[in-house]
N, C-alpha and C positions, 0 to 999 in steps of 0.2 A: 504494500500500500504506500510506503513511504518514496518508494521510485516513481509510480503512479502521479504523486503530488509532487514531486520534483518535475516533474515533464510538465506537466499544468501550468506549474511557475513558470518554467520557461515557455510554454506558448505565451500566457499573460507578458510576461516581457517583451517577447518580439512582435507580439499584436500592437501594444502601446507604441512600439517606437515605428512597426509599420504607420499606425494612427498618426503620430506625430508628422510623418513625409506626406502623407494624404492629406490632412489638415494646413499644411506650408502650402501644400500646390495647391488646394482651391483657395487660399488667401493670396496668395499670386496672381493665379488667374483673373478672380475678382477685382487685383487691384490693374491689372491690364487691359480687361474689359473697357472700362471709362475708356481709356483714349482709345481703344479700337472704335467704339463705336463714335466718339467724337471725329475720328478721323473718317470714318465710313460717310459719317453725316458731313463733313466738311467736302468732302470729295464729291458730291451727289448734287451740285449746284452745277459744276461747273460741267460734271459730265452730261446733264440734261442740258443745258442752253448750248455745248457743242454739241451733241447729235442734234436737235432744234437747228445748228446755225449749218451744219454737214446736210440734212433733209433739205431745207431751204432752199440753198444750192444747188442741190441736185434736181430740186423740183425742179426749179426755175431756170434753167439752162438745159441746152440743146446737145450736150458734149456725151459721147460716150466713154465715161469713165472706167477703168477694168474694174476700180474698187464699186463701182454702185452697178454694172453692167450683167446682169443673170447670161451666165455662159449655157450653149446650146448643150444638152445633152453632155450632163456635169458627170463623169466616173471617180472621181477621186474626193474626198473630203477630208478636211484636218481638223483635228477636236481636241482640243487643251482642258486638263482633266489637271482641275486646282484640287491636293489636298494637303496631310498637315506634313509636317518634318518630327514630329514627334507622336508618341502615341498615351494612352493614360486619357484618351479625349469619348472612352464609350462608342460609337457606331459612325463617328463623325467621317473617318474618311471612306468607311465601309459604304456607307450612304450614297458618298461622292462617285465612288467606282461602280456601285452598280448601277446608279444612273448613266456612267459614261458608258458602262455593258448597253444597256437599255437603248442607247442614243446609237451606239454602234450597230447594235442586231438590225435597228430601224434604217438605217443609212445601208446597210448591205442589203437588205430586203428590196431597196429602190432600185439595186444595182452599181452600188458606189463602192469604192474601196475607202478605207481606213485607216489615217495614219494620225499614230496617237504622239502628243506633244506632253509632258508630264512637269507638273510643279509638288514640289512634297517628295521627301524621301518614302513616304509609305509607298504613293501611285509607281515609283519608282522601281520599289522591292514587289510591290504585287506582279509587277509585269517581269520582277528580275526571275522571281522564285519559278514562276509559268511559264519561262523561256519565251516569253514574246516580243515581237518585235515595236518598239519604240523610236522615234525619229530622236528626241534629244528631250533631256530632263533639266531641271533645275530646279534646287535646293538650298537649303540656308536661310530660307526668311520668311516662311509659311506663317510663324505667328507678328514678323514687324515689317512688311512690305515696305517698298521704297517704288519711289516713279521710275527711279535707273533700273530697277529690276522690270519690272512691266515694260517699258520702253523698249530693252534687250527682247523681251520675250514675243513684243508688237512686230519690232524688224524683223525677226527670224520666220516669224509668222506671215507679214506681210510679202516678204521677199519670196516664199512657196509660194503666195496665193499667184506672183505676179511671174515666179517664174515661168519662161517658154521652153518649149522643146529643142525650139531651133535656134536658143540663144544661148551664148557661153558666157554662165553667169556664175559666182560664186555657189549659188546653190544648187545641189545634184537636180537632171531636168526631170529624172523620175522623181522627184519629190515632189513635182507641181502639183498642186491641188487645185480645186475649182471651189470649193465654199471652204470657211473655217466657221466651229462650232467652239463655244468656251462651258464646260461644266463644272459650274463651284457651288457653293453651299450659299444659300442669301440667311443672312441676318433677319430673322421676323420680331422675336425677342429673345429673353432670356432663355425661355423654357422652350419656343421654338426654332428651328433651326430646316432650311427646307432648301434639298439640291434640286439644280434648277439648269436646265439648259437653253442656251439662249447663239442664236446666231450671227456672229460677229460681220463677216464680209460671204457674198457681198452684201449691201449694207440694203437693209428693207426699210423704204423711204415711207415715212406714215406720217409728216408732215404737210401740211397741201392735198391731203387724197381730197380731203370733204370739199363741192362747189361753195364757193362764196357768195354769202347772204347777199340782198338785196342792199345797196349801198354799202357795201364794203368793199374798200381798193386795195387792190391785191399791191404786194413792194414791187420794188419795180428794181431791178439787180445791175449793175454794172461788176463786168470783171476785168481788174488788173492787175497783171500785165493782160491777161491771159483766161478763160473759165479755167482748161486742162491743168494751166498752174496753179490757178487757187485751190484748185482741190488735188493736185498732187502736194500741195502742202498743207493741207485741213487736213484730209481723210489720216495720213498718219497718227496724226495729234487725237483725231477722233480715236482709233486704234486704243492705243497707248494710255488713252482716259478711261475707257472700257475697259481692257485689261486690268486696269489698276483700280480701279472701282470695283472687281470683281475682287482682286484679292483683296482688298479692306475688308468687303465683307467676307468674305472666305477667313478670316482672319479671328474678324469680329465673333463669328459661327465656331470656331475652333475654340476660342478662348475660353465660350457660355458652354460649350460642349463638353473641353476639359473640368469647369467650374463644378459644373453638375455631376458630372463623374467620379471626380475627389468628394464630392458632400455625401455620395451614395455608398462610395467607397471606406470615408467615416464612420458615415453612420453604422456600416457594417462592422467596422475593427469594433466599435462600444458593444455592440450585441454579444460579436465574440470573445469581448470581454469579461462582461457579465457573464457568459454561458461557462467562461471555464473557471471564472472566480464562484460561481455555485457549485461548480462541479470538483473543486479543488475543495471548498468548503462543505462537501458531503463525504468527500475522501479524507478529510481530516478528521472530522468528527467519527466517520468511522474506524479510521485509525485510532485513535485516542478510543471510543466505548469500545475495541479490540484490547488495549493493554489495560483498562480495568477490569474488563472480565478475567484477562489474563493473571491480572493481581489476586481478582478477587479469587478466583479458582485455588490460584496459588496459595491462598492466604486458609482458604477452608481444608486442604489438603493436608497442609501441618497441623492445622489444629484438629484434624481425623484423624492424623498419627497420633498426634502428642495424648489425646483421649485414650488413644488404644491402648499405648504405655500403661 
């Protein structure tokens, strides 16, 4: 009995100091939440009045741009598949990869091939461990994004959309794809958390679709130098705010995602606490009423001799 309650000790021990790391990380995360989502909400101004000022443009000009142009009979598609770099976050990146399954089975079904672009070490290892094929990953800032990391990931992205067959460009021509797809996690609130896919290029103009009311005048656009150049220098910018607005939230998703995982993960270590501090404290007590009987047997034995005498 006395080994029995030595092992109990030491689960009770190592439960606690598990509890203690579970308990630091959802005080972390809680305390990095705030700015995730102040940064999410800070970013979401400026991403809507540029798509708003990218649809505009493109409404209103005559130019066939490759970024806003629907390609005939599209085989190829690329889908950026945002998840975390760490794990300890509950179903958070799990969520993210079977929607980007989900988005892929749908894109093959039409006929398109699939080539997958990866943020997060997890999206990473899921595709390392199942030997599959990946165009390129990147990792290192899944929970604190930067506009230089999105930017990187915009270019590399933009550059397949627009590479040609017949052109000799830095990127392989079999890489070229005809739409890019981005799947990350959006921010709803704390307790929810909802992966979402959404179609980056080419770019679905919903600005201008509705006729204009009765006495309402439409803008009226000049472009300089150029239309073809203002939007070969918008649509980037567009890019790259979209991306980056997706990891904020993706971010902001990861943080509430880990948060709630470490509170669940707590509250479990106290349970298991209590279970083995009763359970150590019923092994003691019956250790101890084991050596008073022990005594007491003992004690009636001698005095059944000593009488015999």
């Amino acid at each position: 009995m006395a080994v029995s309650l030595r092992e109990y000790r030491a689960k009770i021990r190592s439960t606690q100091s598990l509890k203690k790391i579970t308990r630091a990380m959802e005080l972390i995360a809680a305390s990095r939440i705030i700015k995730a989502q102040q940064y999410a909400a800070a970013a979401a101004p400026y991403a809507r009045e540029l798509t708003r000022a990218v649809s505009a443009v493109a409404t209103f000009s005559d130019v066939d741009h490759p970024l806003t142009t629907e390609k005939e009979n599209p085989t190829k598609a690329a889908v950026l598949v945002i998840s975390s770099d760490r794990g300890l976050a509950g179903a958070y990146s799990s969520n993210a990869l079977k929607e980007a399954e989900r988005l892929a089975e749908k894109l093959r079904g039409e006929g398109k091939e699939v080539d997958f672009y990866l943020a997060g070490r997890k999206a990473e290892a899921y595709f390392t461990f199942r030997q599959r094929d990946f165009v390129r990953a990147w990792t290192g800032f899944s929970d604190r994004p930067s506009y230089e990391e999105a930017r990187e990931i915009g270019n590399t992205l933009v550059e397949a959309f627009n590479a040609d067959e017949s052109a000799e460009e830095a990127v392989d021509p079999a890489r070229a794809v005809d739409e890019l797809h981005i799947v990350f996690t959006r921010f709803r609130s704390m307790l929810t958390q909802e992966p979402t896919t959404i179609r980056l290029l080419p770019l679905e103009v919903v600005e201008g679709t509705e006729p204009p009311e009765e006495g309402e005048l439409l803008p009226l656009y000049e472009f300089e130098p150029s239309t073809h150049e203002v939007l070969d220098a918008l649509l980037p910018k567009y890019v790259h705010s979209r991306i980056y607005y997706c990891l904020l939230q993706a971010a902001a998703s990861e943080l509430a995602a880990r948060q709630k995982a470490m509170k669940s993960a707590t509250d479990n270590a106290e349970d298991l606490i209590d279970k083995y501090t009763r359970i150590a404290n019923q092994a003691r007590q019956a250790g101890i009423t084991q050596e008073i009987s022990e005594v007491v047997g003992g004690a009636n034995a001698l005095a059944d001799a000593a009488g015999s005498e």
